[in-house]
VOPAGU-2260 file (C-alpha; in pm, 1 decimal, decimal comma):
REM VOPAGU-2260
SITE   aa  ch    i         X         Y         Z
SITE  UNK   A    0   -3528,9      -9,7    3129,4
SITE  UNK   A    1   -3604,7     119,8    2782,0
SITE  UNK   A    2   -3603,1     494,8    2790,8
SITE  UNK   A    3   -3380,7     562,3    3083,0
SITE  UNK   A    4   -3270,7     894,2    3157,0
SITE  UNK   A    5   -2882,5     774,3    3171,1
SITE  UNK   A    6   -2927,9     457,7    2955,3
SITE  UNK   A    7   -2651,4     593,6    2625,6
SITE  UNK   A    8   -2435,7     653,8    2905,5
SITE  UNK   A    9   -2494,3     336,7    3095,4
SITE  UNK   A   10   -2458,5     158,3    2743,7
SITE  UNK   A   11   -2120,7     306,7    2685,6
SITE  UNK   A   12   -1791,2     181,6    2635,1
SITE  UNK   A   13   -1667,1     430,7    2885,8
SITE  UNK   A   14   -1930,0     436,4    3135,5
SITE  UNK   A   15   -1862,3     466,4    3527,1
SITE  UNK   A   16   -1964,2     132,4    3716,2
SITE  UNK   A   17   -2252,8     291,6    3843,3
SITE  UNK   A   18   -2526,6     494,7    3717,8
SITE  UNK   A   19   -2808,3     649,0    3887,2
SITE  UNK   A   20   -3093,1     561,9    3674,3
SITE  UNK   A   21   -3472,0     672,9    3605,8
SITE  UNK   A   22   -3737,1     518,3    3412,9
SITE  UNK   A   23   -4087,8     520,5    3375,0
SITE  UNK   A   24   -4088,4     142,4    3362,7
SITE  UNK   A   25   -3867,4     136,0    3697,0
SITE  UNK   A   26   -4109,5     245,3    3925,2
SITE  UNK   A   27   -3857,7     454,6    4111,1
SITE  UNK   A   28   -3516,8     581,7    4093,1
SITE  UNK   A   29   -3243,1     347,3    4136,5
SITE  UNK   A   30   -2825,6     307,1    4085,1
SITE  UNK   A   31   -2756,4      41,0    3812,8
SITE  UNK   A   32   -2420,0    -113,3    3735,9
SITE  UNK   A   33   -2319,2     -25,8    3382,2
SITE  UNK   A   34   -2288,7    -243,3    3088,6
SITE  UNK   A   35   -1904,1    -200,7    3100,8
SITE  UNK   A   36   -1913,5    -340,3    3446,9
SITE  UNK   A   37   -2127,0    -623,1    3373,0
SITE  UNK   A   38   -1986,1    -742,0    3062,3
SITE  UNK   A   39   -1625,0    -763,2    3265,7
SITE  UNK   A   40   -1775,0   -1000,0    3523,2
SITE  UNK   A   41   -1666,5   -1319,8    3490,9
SITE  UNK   A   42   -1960,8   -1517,0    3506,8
SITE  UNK   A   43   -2286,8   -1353,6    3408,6
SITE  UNK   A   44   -2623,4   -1488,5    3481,3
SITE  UNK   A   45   -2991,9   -1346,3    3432,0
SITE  UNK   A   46   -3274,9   -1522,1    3621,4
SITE  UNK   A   47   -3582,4   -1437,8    3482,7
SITE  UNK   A   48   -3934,8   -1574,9    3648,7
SITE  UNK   A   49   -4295,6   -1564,7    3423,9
SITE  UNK   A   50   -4405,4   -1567,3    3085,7
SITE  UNK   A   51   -4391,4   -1164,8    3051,1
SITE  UNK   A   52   -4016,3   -1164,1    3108,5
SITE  UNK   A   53   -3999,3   -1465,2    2892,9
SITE  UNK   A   54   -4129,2   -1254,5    2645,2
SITE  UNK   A   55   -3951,5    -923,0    2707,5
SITE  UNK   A   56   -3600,7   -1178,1    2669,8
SITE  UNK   A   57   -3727,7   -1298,2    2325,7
SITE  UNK   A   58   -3797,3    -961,9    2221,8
SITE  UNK   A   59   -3497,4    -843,7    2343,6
SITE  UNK   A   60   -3287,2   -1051,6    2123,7
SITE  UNK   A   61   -3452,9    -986,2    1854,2
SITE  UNK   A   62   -3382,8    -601,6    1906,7
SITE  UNK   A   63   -3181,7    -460,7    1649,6
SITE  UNK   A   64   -3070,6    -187,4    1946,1
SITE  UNK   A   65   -3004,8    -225,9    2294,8
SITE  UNK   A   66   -3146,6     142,9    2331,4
SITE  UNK   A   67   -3453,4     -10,6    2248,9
SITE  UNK   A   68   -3382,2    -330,7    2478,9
SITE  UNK   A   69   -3133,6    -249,8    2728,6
SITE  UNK   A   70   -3019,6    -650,6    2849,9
SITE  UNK   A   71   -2911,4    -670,2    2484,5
SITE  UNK   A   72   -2604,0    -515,8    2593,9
SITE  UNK   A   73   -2507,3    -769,2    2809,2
SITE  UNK   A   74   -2644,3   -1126,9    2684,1
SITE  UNK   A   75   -2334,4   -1229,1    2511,8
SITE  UNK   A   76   -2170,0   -1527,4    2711,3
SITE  UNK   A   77   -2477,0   -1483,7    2938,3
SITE  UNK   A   78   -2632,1   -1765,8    3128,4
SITE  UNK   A   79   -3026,4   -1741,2    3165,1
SITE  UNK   A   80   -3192,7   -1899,5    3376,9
SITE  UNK   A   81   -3581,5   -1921,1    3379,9
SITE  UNK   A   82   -3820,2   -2039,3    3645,2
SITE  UNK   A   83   -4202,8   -2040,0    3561,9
């Protein structure tokens, strides 16, 4: 989630594998598994459901900044899968 209290550490190249993690946009507090982590899967998928997150992917790769759209960090090689 954009604005994250731990995202620039979940982001880094050096992170821990997990984060806890708060966000106005979350809701509530949760642990997150860091971009390092993710990106070393082998396989990474993203399943995404509606036309909002539809739109929140598009705008995300357009994002010059994964600060600013956090899944940016972790699209490359990414399968997406959508579902209406």
């Amino acid at each position: 989630f954009p604005g994250a209290d731990n995202l620039a550490k979940a982001l880094s190249h050096n992170a821990p594998a997990l984060l806890p993690m708060s966000a106005e946009g979350a809701g509530e507090p949760r642990i997150t598994l860091t971009a390092r982590v993710i990106n070393s899967a082998l396989s990474k998928h993203l399943v995404i459901k509606g036309a909002a997150k539809r739109a929140a992917l598009a705008t995300a790769l357009e994002a010059d900044d994964a600060q600013d759209a956090p899944v940016k960090a972790v699209l490359k090689d990414m399968t997406v899968h959508w579902a209406e």
